[in-house]
VEXTI-931585 format. One record per residue (C-alpha): x, y, z; residue in one letter. Coordinates in steps of 0.2 Angstrom, whole numbers, padded with zeros to 4 digits, always signed. Layout:
BEGIN
[[X,Y,Z],a]
...
REM end
This chain:
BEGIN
[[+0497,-0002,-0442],x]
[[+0488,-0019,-0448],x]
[[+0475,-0025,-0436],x]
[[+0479,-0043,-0426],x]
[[+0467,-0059,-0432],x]
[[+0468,-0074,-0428],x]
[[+0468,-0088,-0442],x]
[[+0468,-0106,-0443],x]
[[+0481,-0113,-0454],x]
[[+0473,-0131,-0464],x]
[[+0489,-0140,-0472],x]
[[+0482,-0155,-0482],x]
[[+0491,-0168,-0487],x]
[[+0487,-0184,-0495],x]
[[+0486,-0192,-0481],x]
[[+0487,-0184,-0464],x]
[[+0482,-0163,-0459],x]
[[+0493,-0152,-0449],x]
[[+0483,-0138,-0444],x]
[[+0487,-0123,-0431],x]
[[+0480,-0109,-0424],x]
[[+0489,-0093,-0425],x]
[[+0487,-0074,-0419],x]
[[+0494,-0061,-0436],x]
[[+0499,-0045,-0434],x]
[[+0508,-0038,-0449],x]
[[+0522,-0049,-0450],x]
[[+0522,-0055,-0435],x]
[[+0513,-0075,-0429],x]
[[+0512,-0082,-0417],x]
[[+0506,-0100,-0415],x]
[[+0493,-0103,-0400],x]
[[+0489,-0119,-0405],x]
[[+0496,-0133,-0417],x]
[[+0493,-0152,-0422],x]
[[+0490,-0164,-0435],x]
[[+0475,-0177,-0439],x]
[[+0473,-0187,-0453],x]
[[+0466,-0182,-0470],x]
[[+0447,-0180,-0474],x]
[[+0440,-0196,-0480],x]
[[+0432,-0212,-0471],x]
[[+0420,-0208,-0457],x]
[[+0430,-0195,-0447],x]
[[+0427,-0178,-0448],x]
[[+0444,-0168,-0446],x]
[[+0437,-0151,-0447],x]
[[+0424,-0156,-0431],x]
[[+0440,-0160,-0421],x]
[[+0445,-0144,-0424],x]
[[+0432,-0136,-0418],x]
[[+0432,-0145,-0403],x]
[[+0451,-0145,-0400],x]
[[+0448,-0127,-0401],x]
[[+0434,-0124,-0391],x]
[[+0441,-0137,-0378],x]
[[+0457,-0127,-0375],x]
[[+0445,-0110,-0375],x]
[[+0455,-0102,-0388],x]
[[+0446,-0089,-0400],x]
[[+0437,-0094,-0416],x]
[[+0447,-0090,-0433],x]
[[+0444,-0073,-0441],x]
[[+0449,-0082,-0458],x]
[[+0455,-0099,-0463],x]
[[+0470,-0103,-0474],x]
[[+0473,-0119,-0485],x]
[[+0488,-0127,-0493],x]
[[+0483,-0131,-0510],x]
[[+0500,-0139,-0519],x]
[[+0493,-0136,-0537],x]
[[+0481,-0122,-0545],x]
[[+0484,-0127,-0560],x]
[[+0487,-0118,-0577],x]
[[+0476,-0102,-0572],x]
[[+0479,-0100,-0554],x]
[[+0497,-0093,-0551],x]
[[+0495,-0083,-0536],x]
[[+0488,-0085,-0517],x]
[[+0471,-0079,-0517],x]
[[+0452,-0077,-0509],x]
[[+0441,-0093,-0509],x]
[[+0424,-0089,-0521],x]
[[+0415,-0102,-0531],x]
[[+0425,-0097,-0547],x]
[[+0441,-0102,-0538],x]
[[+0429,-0119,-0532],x]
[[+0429,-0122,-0552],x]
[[+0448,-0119,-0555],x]
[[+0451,-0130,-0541],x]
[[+0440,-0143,-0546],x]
[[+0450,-0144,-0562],x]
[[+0467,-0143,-0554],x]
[[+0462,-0160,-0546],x]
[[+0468,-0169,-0563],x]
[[+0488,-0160,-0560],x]
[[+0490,-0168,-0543],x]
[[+0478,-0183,-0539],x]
[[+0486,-0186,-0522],x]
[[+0486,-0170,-0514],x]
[[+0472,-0159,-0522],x]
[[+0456,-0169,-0521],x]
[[+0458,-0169,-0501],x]
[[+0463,-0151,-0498],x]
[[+0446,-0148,-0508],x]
[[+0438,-0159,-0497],x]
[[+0447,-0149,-0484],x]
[[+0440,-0132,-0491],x]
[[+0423,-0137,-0494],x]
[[+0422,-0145,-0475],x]
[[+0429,-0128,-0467],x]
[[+0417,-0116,-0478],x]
[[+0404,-0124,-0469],x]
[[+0409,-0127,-0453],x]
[[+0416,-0108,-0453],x]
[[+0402,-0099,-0463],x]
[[+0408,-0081,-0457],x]
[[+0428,-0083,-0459],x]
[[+0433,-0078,-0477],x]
[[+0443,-0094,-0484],x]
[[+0459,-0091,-0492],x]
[[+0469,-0101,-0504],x]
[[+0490,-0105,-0503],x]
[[+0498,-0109,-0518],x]
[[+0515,-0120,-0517],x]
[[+0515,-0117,-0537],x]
[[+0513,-0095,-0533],x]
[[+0531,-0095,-0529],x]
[[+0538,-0103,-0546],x]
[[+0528,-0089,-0557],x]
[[+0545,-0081,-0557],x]
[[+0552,-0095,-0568],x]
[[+0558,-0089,-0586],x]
[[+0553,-0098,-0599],x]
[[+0568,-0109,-0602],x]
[[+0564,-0116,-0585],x]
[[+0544,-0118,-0588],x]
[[+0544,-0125,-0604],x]
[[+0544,-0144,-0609],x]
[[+0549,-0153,-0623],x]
[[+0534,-0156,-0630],x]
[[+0523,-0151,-0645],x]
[[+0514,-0133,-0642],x]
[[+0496,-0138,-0642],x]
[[+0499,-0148,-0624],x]
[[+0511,-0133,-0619],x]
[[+0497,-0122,-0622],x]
[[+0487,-0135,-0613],x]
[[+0496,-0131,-0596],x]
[[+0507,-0146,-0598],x]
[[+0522,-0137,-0588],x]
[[+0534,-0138,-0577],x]
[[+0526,-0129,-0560],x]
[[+0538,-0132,-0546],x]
[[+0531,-0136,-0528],x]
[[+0535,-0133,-0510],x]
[[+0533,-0116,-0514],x]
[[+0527,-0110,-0496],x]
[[+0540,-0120,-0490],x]
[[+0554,-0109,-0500],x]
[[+0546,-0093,-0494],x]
[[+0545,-0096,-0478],x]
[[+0566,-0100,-0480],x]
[[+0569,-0082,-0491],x]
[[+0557,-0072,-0479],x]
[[+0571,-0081,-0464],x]
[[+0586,-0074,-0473],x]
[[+0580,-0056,-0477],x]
[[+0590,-0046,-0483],x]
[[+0606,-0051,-0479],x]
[[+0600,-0067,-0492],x]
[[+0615,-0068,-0505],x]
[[+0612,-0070,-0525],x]
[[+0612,-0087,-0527],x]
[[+0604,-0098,-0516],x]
[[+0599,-0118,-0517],x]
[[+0586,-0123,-0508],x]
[[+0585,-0142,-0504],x]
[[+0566,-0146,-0495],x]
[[+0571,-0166,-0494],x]
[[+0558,-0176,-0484],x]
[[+0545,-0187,-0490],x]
[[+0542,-0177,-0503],x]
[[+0556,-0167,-0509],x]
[[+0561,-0154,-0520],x]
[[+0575,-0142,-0524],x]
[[+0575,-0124,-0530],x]
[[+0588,-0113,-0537],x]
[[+0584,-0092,-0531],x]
[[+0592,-0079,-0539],x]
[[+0592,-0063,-0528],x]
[[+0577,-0071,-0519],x]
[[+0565,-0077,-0534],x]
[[+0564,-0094,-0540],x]
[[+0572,-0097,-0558],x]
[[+0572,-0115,-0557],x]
[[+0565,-0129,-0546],x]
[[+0564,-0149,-0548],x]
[[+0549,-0155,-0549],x]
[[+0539,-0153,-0566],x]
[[+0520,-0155,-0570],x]
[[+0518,-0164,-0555],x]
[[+0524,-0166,-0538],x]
[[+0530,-0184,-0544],x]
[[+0545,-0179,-0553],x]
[[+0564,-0172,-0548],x]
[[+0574,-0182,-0536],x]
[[+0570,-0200,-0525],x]
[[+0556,-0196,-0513],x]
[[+0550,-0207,-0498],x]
[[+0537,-0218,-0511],x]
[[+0541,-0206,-0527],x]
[[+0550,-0211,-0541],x]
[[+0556,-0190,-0547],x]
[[+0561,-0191,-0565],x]
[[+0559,-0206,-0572],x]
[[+0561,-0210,-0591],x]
[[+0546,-0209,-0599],x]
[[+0549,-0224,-0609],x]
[[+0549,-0235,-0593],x]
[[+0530,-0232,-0590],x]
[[+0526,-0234,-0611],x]
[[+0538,-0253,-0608],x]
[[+0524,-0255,-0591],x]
[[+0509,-0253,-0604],x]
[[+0515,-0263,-0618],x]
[[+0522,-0278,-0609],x]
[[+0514,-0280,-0592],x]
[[+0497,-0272,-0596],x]
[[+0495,-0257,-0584],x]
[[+0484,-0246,-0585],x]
[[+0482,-0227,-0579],x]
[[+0476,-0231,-0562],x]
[[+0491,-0244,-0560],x]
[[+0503,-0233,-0566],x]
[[+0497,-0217,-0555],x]
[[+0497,-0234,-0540],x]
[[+0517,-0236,-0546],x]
[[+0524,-0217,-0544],x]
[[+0513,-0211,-0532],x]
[[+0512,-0224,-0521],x]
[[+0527,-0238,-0523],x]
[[+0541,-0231,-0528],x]
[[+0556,-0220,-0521],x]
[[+0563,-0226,-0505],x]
[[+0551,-0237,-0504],x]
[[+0553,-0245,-0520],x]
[[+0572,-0247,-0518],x]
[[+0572,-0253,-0500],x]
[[+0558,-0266,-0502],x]
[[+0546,-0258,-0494],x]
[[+0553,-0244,-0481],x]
[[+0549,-0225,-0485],x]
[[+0554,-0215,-0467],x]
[[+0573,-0212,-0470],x]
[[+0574,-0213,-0452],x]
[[+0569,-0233,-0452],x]
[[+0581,-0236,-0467],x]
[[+0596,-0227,-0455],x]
[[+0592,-0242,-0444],x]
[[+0593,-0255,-0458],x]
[[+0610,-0263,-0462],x]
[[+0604,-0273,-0477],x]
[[+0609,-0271,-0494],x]
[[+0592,-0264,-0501],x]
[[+0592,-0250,-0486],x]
[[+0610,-0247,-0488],x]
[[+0606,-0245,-0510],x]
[[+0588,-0233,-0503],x]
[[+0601,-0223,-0496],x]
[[+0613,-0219,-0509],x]
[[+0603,-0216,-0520],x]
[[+0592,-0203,-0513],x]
[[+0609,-0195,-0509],x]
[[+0618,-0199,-0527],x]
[[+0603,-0191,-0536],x]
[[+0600,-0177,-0524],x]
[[+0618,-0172,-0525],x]
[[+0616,-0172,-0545],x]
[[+0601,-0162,-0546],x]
[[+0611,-0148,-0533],x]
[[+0624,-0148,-0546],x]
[[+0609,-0145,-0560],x]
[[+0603,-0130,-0549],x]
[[+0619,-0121,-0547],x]
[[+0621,-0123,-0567],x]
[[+0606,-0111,-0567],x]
[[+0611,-0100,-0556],x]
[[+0629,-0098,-0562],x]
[[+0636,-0103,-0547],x]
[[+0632,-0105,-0529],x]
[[+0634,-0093,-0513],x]
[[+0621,-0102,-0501],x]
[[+0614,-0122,-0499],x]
[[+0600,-0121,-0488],x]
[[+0593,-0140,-0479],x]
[[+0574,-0140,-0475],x]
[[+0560,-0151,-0473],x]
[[+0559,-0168,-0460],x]
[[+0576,-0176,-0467],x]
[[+0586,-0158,-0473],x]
[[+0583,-0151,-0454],x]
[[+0585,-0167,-0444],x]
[[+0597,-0181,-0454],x]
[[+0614,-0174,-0452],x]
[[+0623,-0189,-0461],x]
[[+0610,-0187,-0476],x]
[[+0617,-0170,-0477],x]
[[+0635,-0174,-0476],x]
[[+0635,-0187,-0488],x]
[[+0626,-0175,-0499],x]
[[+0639,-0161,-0496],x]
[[+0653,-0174,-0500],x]
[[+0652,-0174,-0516],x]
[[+0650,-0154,-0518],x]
[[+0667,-0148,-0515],x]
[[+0673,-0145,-0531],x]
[[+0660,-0130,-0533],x]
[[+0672,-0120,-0521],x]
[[+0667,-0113,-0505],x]
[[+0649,-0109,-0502],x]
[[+0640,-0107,-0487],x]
[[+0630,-0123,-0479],x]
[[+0614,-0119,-0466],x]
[[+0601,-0127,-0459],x]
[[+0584,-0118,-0459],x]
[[+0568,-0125,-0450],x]
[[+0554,-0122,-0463],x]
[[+0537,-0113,-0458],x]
[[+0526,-0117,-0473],x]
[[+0510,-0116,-0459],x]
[[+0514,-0099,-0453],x]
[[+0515,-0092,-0473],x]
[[+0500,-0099,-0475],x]
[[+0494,-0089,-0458],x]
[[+0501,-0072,-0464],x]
[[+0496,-0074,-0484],x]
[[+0477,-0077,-0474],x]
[[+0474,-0063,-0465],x]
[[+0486,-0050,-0477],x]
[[+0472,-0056,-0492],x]
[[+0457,-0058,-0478],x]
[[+0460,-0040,-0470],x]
REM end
């Protein structure tokens, strides 16, 4: 039997950290401590808050430390062990995901020194998409930027674990997963592997996320360029930072304020989030051949029942298929993918 550590989960986002405490025993974790801070960056120090959250609530120090990293980009497909070689490969990987990466490094780099003795371990939401056939991976595009690791990835893969380790195996063939919450992302599993999933290169693309865009035609940002002057950095401001809900509504992101709001541009948010969410369910079952299992995660697929209805409203005519709601645990995957590769 596995000896019990305890690790200290760090989920970086782009702009806030959940973080938890949790005792691992084999499968088995158990959270003694949880909360949620914002990112690194400005004069706080989140890491020495942790350490005093901890040591204020006398709760043990962590035998590891486990990070969230969305992107490893086109050389890093599985969870692994934090060394200086991985440093490099994260460093790199900063250019596939300038909105989340650069902060979990930050993250990394901060933890490595304030917990010298814990080895520092590395959680993939790419790793689970390494199951993708080719047909899935591959873009349209000439093969020397193919071969450059311009591919699609998939993301929320920690988040899609967490829902096939739920279902165990009782899990039927085909399964969609939609992970709908600011960001948001949906994966087709076939017998509990990922053979397709929404977002691309980036977590920007696939449906309408809280200030997201998801697909977008490519000749919309060339039209930006040309005619109105942007610029990389004004463009990267556009679909990370102002589009989506956001966009659409005029300035609201949180689907929860735009279930509040009456007006037309709320009311438009809506629909489409749900319009193009429905459409890209539709895409998923087509490559799985047909659906057993729909599976709602994330803050609106667990929480905003009329976002799911409306969503299943325009489903019917794939038959009957099971419909369940599944609280996501992408900190406790990271716990147990810690101390599993730390042990």
């Amino acid at each position: 039997m596995s000896r019990a550590g305890h690790v200290l989960a760090l989920n970086t986002g782009s702009s806030s950290l959940k973080y938890g405490l949790y005792r691992v025993e084999g499968d088995m974790c158990e959270a003694l401590f949880a909360d949620q801070t914002d990112a690194p960056g400005g004069d706080a120090d989140p890491v020495a808050a942790i350490v005093d959250a901890l040591r204020t609530r006398s709760l043990p120090t962590p035998d590891a430390v486990g990070h969230r990293l969305v992107h490893g980009g086109p050389n890093i497909r599985r969870h692994a062990r934090i060394d200086d070689a991985l440093m490099a490969h994260l460093e790199e990987a900063k250019a596939f995901a300038p909105l989340h990466v650069p902060p979990a490094v930050e993250m990394v780099k901060r933890a490595r020194k304030a917990f010298p003795d814990a080895p520092q371990v590395a959680c993939f939401d790419t790793a689970f998409h390494a199951t993708m056939p080719a047909v899935a991976r591959a873009l349209p595009l000439p093969a020397d930027l193919r071969e450059g690791g311009i591919e699609r990835y998939g993301f929320h893969g920690l988040s899609y674990e967490s829902i096939v380790r739920k279902l165990g195996p009782s899990m039927p063939l085909r399964v969609v997963i939609a992970h709908l919450g600011n960001g948001a992302s949906l994966c087709a599993v076939r017998d509990g592997e990922s053979v397709d999933t929404t977002m691309g290169l980036t977590p920007t693309g696939g449906i309408v996320m809280g200030t997201r865009p998801g697909d977008l035609d490519p000749g919309v940002l060339l039209y930006l360029m040309r005619e109105r002057g942007y610029d990389a950095k004004r463009l990267e401001l556009l679909v990370d930072r102002e589009s989506g809900l956001k966009g659409l509504s005029g300035g609201i992101s949180d689907m929860r304020k735009l279930r509040e709001s009456h007006d037309a541009a709320a009311t438009l948010a809506r629909d489409v989030f749900v319009h193009v969410a429905r459409k890209h369910v539709a895409a998923m079952v087509a490559s799985l051949g047909g659906l057993d299992l729909l599976v709602f995660t994330g803050g609106i697929g667990e929480n905003d029942a009329a976002t799911r209805d409306a969503i299943l409203a325009g489903l019917q005519w794939f038959g009957d298929f099971e419909v369940r709601v599944i609280a996501t645990e992408e900190d406790e995957q990271i716990a147990r993918h810690t101390w599993r590769l730390a042990s």
